[in-house]
N, C-alpha and C positions, 0 to 999 in steps of 0.2 A: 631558298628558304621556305619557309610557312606562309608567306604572301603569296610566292609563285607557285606552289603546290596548291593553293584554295583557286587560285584566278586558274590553272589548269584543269581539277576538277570540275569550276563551272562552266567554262570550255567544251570537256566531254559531258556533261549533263545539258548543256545547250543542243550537242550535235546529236546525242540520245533521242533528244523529244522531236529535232526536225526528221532524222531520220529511222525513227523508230518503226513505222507504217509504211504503207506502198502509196497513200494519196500525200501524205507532206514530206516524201521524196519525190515524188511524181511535182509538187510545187517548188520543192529546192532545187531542183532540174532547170523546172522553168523559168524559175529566180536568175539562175544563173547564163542561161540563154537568150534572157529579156530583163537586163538590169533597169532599163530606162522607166520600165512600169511597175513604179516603188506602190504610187496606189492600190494595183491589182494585187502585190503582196501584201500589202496592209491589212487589206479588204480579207483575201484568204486565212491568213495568219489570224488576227480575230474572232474571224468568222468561227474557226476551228475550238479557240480558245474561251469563246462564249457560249457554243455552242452548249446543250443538254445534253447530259452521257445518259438520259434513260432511253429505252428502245420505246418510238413512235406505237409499236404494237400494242406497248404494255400498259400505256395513255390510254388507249383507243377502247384497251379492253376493260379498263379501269372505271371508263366516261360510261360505259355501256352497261358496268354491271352495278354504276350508282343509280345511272338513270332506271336501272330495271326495278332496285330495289324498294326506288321511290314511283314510281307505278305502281306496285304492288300491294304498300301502303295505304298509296293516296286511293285505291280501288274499295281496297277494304275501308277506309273511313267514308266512301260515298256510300258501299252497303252497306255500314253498321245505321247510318243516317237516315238510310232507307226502313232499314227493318225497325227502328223508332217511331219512324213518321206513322206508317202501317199501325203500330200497337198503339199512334194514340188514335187511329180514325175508328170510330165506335161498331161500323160494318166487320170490319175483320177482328177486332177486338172482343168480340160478342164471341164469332163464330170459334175465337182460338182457346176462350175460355169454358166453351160448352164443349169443346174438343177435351180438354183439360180436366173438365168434370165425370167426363165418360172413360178418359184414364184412369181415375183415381189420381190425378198428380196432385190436386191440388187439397185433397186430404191428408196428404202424408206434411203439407207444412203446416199445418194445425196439432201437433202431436203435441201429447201432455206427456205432464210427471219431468223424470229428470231431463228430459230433451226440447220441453219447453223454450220456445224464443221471446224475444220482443216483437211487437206491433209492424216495426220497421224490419225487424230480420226478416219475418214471414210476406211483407208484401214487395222488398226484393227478390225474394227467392219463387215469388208467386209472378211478378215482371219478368223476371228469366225464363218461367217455361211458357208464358206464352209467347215470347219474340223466340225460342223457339221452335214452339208448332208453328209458327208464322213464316220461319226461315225453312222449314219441309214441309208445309203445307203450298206456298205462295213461289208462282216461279216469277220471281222479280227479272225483268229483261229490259234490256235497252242501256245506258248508262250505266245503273244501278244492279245488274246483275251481277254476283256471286264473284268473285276474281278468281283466275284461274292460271295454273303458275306458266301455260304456255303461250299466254295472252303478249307474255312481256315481253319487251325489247330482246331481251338477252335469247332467248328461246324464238322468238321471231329471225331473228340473225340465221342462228342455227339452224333450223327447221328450215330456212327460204329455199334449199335446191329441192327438197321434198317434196315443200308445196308448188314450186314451178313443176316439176315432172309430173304430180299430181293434177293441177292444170292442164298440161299438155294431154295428158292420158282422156282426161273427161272431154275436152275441149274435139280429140280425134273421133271420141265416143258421139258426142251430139252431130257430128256433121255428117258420119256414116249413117246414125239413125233417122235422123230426120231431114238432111238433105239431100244425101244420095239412096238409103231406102223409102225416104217420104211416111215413116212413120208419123203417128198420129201425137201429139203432145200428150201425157199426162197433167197431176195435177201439181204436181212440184215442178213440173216445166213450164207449165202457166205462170205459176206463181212467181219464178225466177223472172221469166222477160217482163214481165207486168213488175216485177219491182226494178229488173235492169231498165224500163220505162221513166219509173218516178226517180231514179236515181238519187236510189235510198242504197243504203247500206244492211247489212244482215242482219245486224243485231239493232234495225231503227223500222225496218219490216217486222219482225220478230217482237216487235212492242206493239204493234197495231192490233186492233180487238179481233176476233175469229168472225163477226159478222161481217167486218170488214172487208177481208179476204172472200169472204162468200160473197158480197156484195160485186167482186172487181170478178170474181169468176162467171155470176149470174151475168154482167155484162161483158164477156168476151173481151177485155181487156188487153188482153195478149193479142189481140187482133189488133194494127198500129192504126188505124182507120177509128176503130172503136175508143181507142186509147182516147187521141186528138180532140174527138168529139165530146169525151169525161173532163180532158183537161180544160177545155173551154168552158164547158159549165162549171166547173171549181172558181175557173177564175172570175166568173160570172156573180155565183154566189159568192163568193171572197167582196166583191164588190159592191152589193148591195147591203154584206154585213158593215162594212166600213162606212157606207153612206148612210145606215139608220142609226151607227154610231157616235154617242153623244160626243166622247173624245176627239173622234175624227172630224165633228161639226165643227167644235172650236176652233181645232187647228186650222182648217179651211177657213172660217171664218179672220182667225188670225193671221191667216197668209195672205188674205182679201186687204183686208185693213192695213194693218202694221208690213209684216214679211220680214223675213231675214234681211236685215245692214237696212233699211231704209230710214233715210235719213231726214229728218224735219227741222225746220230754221223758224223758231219761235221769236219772235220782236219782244222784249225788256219792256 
């Protein structure tokens, strides 16, 4: 009857699902070869049925192009933060509005008759062109530099066998010329082992002032000898700034005295 026809159907739709695929026939195999290990089918069986049916790739590429899109964001709101700080420091502020006066820009928000503004339209639209000439005048580097779309995660990914073989290419290029021809260093190869020295990063070199660099060139720097003998006086002068330092008196003082966790048993 209509009982035994539905308990039949679910019968072949039970044996459908175990044996629909080549791994939970590959399990019903083993099911049936190894009845005594009901757990290990439990475990399987489950496992299959709680599992996520999206592909692990499409996760991965999902994580990667949130995470790009939120770098790319979070980049730009360090630079727009940047190019504000700059338009309110009165040095660059000066120079972007005498920039501004010698375009004529900042004549054309002053217009009469029918194109007339308010007080406030014109000294927004007078804030916008000098951040700006201050955004093409000023090359902001290090942190706060300009965001650029190959920066990001997603584009880092991609680009990685590029830039490995582009490494490998330079990397054959410097050993031919300077330690099997004994060529002479230039000043970008100075400047490279002198910052693979202070182990800085490109764009934390790339923020250091230009006397700077002259400064680590005028002392031979790139010689590991000369190097040793700058980092000792860094740390030398690092020391004596912290010892004339009022902050750092206290603190000593208060490590003398008190110090972290020390404990005193005062009598009532």
């Amino acid at each position: 009857g209509v009982q035994a026809a539905h308990e039949k159907f679910l019968l072949i739709a039970a044996a459908y699902e175990t044996l629909k695929d080549e791994e939970t026939r590959k399990d019903y195999d083993y099911m049936l070869d190894h009845p005594e290990e009901y757990y290990r089918h439990y475990y399987h069986y489950y496992r299959r049925r709680l599992a996520p049916k999206v592909d692990v790739t499409i996760v991965i590429l999902v994580t990667v192009c949130a995470i790009s899109v939120f770098q790319f964001f979070s980049w730009w709101s360090s630079y727009n933060e940047a190019i504000n700080y700059l338009a309110s420091v009165p040095k660059y502020r000066i120079q972007a509005t005498e920039i501004a006066r010698q375009q004529g820009l900042l004549n054309k928000t002053k217009e009469k008759g029918k194109n007339r503004r308010s007080k406030e339209e014109i000294r927004e639209e007078e804030e916008e062109i000098i951040k700006d000439i201050i955004k093409n005048k000023i090359d902001i580097k290090g942190g706060y530099q300009k965001p650029k779309i190959y920066d990001i995660l997603l584009f880092q990914i991609l680009l990685a066998p590029f830039y490995w073989c582009k490494y490998i290419v330079w990397y054959c290029w410097w050993i031919y010329c300077f330690t099997i021809k004994g060529q002479e260093y230039g000043v970008e190869e100075k400047l490279y082992i002198i910052r693979r020295y202070m182990k800085m990063s490109q764009s934390q070199f790339d923020s250091l002032e230009d006397h700077q660099k002259e400064t680590f060139l005028e002392r031979q720097l790139w010689i590991r000898e000369n190097y040793e003998v700058y980092k000792r006086e860094q740390e030398e002068e690092l020391k004596k700034k912290m010892a004339m330092d009022p902050r750092w008196k206290r603190y000593r003082r208060w490590m003398k005295n008190e110090g972290p966790g020390r404990l005193t048993f005062i009598d009532d």
